[in-house]
N, CA, C and O atoms as a GROMACS GRO file, in nm:
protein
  316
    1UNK      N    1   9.474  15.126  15.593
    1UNK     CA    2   9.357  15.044  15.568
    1UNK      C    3   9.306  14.995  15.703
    1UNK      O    4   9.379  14.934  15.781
    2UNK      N    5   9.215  15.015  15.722
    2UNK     CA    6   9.106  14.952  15.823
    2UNK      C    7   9.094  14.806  15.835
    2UNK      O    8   9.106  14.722  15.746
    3UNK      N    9   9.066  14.791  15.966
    3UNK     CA   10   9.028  14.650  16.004
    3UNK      C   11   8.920  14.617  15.895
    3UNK      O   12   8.967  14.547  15.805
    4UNK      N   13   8.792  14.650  15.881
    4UNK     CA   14   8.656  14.635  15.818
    4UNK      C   15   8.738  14.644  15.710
    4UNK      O   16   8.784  14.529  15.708
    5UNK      N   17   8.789  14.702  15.616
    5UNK     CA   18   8.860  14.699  15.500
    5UNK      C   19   8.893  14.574  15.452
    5UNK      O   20   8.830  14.501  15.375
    6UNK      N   21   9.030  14.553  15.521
    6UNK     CA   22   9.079  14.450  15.540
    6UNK      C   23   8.976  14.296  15.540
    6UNK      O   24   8.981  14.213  15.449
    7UNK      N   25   8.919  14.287  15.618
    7UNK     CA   26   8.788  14.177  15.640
    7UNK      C   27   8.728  14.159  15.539
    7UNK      O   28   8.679  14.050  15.511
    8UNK      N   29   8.719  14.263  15.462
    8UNK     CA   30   8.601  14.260  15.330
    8UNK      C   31   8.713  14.261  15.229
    8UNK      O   32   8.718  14.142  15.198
    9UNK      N   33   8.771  14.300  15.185
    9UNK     CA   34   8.882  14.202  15.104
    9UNK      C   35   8.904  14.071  15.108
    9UNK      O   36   8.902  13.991  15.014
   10UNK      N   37   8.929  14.047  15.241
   10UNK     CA   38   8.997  13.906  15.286
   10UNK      C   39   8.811  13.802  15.216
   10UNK      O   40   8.819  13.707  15.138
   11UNK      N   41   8.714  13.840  15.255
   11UNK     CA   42   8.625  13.791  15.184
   11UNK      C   43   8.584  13.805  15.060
   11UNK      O   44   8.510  13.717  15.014
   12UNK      N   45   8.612  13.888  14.999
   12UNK     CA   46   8.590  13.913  14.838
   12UNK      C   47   8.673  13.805  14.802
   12UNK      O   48   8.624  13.719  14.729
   13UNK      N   49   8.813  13.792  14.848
   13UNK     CA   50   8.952  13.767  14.748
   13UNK      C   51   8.891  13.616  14.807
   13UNK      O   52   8.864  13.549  14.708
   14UNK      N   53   8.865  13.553  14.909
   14UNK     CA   54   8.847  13.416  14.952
   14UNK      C   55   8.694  13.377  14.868
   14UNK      O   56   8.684  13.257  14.846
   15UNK      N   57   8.605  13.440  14.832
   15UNK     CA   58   8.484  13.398  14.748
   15UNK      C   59   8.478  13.405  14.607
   15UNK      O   60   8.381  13.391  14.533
   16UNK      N   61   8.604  13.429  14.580
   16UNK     CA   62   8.610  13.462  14.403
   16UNK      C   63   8.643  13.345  14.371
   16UNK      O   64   8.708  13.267  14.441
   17UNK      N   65   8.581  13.321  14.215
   17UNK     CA   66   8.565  13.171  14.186
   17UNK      C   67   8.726  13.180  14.104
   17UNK      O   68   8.772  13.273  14.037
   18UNK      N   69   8.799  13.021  14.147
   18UNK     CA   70   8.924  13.010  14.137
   18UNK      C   71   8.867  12.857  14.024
   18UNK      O   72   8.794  12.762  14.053
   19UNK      N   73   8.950  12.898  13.876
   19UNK     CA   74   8.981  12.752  13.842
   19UNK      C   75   9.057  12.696  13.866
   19UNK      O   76   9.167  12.739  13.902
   20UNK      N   77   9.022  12.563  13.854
   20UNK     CA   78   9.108  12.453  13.831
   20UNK      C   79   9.078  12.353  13.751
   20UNK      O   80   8.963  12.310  13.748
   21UNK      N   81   9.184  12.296  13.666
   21UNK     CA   82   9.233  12.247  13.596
   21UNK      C   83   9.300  12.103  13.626
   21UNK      O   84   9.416  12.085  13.665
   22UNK      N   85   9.188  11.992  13.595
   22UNK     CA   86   9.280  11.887  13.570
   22UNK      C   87   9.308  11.820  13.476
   22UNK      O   88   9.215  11.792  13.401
   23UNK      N   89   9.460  11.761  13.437
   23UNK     CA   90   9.530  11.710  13.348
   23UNK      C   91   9.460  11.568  13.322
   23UNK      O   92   9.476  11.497  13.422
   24UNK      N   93   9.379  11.496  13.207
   24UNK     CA   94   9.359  11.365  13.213
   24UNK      C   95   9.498  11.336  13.115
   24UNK      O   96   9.504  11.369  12.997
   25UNK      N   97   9.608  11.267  13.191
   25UNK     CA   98   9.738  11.174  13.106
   25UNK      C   99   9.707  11.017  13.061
   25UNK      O  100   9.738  10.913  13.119
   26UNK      N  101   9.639  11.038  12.945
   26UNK     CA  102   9.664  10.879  12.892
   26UNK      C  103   9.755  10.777  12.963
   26UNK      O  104   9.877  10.794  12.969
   27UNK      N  105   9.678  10.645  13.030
   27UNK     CA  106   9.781  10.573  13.028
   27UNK      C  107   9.906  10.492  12.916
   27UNK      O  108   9.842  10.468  12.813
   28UNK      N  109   9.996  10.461  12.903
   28UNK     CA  110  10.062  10.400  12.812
   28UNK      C  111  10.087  10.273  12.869
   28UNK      O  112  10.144  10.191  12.796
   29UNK      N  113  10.063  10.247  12.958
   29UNK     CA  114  10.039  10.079  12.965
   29UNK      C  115   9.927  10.039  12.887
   29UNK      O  116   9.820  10.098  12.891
   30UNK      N  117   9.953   9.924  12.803
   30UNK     CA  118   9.856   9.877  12.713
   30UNK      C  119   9.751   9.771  12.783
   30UNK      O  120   9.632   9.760  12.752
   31UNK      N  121   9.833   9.685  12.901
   31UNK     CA  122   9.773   9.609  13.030
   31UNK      C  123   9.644   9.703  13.128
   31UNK      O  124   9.561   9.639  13.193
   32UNK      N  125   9.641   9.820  13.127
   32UNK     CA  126   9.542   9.876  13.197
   32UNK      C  127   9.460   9.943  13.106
   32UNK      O  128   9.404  10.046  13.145
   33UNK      N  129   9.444   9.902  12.990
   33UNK     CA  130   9.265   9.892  12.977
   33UNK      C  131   9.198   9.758  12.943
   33UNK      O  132   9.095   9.745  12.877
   34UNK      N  133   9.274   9.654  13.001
   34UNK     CA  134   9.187   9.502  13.060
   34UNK      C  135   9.181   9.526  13.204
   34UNK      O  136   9.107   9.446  13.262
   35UNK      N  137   9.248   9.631  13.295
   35UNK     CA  138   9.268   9.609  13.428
   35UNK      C  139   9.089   9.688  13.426
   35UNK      O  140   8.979   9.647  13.463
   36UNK      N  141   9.137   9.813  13.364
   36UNK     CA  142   9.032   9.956  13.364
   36UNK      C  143   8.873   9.854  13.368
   36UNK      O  144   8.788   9.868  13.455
   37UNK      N  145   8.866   9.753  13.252
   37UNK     CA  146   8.778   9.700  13.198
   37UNK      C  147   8.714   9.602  13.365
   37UNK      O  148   8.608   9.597  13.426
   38UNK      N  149   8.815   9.557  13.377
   38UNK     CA  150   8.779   9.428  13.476
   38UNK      C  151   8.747   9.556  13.594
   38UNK      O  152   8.654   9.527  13.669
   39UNK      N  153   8.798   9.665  13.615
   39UNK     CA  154   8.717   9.736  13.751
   39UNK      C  155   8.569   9.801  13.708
   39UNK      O  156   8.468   9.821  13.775
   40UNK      N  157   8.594   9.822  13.600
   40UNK     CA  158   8.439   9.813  13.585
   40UNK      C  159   8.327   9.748  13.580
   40UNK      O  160   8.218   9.804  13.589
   41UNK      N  161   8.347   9.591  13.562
   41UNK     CA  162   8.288   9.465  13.536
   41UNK      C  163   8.261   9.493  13.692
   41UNK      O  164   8.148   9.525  13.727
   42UNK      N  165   8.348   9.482  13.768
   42UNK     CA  166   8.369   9.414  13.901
   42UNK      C  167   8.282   9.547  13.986
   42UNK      O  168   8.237   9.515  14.096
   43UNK      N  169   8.262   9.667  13.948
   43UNK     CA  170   8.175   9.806  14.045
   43UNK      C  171   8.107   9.806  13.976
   43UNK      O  172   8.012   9.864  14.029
   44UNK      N  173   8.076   9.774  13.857
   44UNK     CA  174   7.891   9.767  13.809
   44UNK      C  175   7.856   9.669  13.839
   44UNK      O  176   7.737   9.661  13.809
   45UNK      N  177   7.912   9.523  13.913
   45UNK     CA  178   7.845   9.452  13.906
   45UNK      C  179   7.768   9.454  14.087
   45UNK      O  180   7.650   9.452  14.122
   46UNK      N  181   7.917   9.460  14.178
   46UNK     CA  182   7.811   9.506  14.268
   46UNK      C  183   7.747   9.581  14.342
   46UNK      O  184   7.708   9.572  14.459
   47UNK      N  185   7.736   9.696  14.224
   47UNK     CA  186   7.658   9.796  14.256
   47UNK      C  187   7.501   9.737  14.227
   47UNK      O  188   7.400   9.775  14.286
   48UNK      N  189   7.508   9.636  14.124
   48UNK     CA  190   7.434   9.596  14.097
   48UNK      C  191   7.350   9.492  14.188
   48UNK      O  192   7.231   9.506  14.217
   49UNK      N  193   7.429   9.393  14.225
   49UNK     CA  194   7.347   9.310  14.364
   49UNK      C  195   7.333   9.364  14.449
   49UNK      O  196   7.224   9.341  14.501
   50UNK      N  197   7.449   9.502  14.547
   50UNK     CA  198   7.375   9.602  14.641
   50UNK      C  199   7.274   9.624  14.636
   50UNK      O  200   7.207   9.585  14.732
   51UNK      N  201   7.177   9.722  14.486
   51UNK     CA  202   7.098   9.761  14.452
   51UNK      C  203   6.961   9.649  14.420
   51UNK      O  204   6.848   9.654  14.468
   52UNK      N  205   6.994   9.591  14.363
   52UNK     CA  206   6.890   9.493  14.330
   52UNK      C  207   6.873   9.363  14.347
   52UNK      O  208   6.757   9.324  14.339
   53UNK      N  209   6.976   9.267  14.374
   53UNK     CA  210   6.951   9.132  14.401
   53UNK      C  211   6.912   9.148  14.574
   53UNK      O  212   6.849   9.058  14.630
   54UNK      N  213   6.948   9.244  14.632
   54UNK     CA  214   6.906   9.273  14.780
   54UNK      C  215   6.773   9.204  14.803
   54UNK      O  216   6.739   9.118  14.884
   55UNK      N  217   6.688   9.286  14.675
   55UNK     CA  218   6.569   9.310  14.698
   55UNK      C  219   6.461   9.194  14.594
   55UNK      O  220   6.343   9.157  14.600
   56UNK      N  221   6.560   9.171  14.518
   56UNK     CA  222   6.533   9.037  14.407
   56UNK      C  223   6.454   8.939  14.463
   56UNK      O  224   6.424   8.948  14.582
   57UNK      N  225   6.405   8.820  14.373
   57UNK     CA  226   6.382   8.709  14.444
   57UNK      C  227   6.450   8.601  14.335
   57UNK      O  228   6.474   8.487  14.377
   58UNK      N  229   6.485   8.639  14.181
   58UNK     CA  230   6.530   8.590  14.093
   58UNK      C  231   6.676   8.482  14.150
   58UNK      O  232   6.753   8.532  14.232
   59UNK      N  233   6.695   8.378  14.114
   59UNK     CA  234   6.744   8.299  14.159
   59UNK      C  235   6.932   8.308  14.101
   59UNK      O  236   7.031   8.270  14.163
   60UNK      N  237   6.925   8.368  13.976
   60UNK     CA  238   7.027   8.401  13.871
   60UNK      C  239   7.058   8.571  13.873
   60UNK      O  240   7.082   8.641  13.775
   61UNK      N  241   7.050   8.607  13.994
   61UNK     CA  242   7.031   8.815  13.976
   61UNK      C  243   7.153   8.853  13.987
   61UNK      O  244   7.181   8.971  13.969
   62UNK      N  245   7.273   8.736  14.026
   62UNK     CA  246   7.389   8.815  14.001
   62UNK      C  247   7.455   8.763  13.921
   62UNK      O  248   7.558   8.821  13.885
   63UNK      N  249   7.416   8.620  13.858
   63UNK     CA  250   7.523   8.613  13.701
   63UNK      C  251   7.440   8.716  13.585
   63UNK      O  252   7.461   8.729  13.464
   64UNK      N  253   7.364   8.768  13.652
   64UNK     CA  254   7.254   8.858  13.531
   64UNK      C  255   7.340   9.007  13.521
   64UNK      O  256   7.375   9.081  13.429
   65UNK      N  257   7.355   9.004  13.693
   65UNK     CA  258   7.404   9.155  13.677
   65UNK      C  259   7.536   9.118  13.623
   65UNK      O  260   7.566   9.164  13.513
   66UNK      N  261   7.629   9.031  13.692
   66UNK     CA  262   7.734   9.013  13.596
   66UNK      C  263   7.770   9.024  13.472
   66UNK      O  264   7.872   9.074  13.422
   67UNK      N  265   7.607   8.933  13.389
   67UNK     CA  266   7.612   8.959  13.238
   67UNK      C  267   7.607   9.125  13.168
   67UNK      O  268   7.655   9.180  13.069
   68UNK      N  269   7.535   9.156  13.261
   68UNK     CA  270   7.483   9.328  13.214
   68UNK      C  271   7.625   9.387  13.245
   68UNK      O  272   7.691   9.430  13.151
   69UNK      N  273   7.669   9.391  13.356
   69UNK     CA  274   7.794   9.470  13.336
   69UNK      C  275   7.866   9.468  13.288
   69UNK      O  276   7.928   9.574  13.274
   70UNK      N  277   7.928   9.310  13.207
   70UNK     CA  278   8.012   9.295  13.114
   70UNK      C  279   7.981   9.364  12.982
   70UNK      O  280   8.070   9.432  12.931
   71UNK      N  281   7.858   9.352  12.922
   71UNK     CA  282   7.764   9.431  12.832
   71UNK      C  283   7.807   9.588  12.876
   71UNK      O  284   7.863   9.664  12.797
   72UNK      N  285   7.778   9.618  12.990
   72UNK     CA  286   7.747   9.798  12.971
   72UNK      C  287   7.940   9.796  12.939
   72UNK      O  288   7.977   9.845  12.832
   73UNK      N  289   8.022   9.751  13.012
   73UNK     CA  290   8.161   9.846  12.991
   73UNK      C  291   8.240   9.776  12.913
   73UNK      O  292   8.361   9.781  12.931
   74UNK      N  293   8.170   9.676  12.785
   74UNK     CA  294   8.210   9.668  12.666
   74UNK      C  295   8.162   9.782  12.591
   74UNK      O  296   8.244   9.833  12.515
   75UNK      N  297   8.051   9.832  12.598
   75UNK     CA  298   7.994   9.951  12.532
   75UNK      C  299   8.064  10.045  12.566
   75UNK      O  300   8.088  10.118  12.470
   76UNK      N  301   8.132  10.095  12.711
   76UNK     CA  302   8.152  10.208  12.754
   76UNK      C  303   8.348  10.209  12.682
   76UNK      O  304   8.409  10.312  12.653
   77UNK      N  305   8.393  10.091  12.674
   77UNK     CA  306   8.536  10.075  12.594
   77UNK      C  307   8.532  10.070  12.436
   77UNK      O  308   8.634  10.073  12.368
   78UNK      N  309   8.397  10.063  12.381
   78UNK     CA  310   8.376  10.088  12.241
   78UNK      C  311   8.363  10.200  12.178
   78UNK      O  312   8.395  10.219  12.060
   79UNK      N  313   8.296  10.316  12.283
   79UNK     CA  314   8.293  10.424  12.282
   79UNK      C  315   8.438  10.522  12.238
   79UNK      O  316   8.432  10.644  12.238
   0.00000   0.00000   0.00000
């Protein structure tokens, strides 16, 4: 087998689409889906003043976003 051979293999076999597979394992701690809950409260919320109280003038924009995020990832744990 040839160098050029060789090369063009080595690129076929390196560009071929490879799966992968990941395992989602339930937690069995019953304590981490109030933890799960509270990191979501806590990254929607300030994703939420990043995003918008920045630019706000509303005086209440982060017990708002607070309120909304508690709202969205009660919905997203009801689901």
């Amino acid at each position: 087998m040839n160098y050029m051979t060789r090369v063009l293999y080595f690129f076929l076999f390196a560009s071929s689409p490879v799966a992968v597979y990941a395992v989602d394992i339930p937690s069995v701690d019953e304590g981490s889906a109030g933890y799960n809950q509270e990191m979501c409260i806590e990254e929607t919320t300030n994703n939420c003043i990043d995003t918008i109280c920045l630019t706000s003038s509303a005086i209440d924009c982060e017990d708002q976003c607070r309120s909304d995020a508690t709202d969205k990832c009660q919905q997203l744990a009801d689901e």
